[in-house]
C-alpha positions, 0 to 999 in steps of 0.5 A, a space after each residue: 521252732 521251725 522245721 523243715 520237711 521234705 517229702 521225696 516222691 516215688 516213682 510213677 506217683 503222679 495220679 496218686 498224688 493228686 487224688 490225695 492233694 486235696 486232703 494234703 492241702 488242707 492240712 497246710 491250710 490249717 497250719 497257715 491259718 494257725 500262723 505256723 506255716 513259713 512256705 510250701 510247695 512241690 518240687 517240679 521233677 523237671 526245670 518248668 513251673 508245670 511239669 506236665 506228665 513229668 510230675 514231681 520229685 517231692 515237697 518242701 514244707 517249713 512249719 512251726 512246732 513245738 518239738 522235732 518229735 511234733 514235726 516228724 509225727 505231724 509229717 508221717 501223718 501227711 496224706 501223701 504218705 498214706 497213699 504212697 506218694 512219699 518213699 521216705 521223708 526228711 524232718 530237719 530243725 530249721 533257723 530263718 535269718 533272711 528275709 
């Protein structure tokens, strides 16, 4: 089944978030390169593609697993939790309909 999760950024996290966004990415890679990764990317804390010294207000990952409990595990293990980027994250079971 899909999931969706959502990661919601700190405050003031920027520097930590992109030392830890290479460990990160290469975690979504895995899961792409698996065939269970539907999308992923970060949320700009501010109405621009590069948000500059504003940073982000968190990530959106949908994923495929096998149970909610794999998701939320996989999730809680994520680099940006870690170092402190993530205060709290969200793991909602998830329907694609469209495209």
């Amino acid at each position: 089944m899909w999931y969706v999760i959502e990661g919601y950024d700190g405050h003031a996290v920027l520097e930590r978030r992109l030392q830890a966004r290479a460990e990160h990415l290469a975690r979504l890679v895995a899961l792409r390169d698996a065939g269970r990764l539907l999308l992923a990317g970060p949320c700009p804390a501010v109405d621009a593609e590069d948000p500059g010294a504003a940073g982000f207000s968190g990530s959106v990952v949908v994923a495929e697993f096998d149970s909610l409990e794999q998701a939320q595990a996989w999730a809680e293990a994520d680099p940006y939790v870690a170092a402190g980027v993530y205060e709290r994250i969200q793991v909602r079971p998830f329907r694609k309909v469209l495209p």
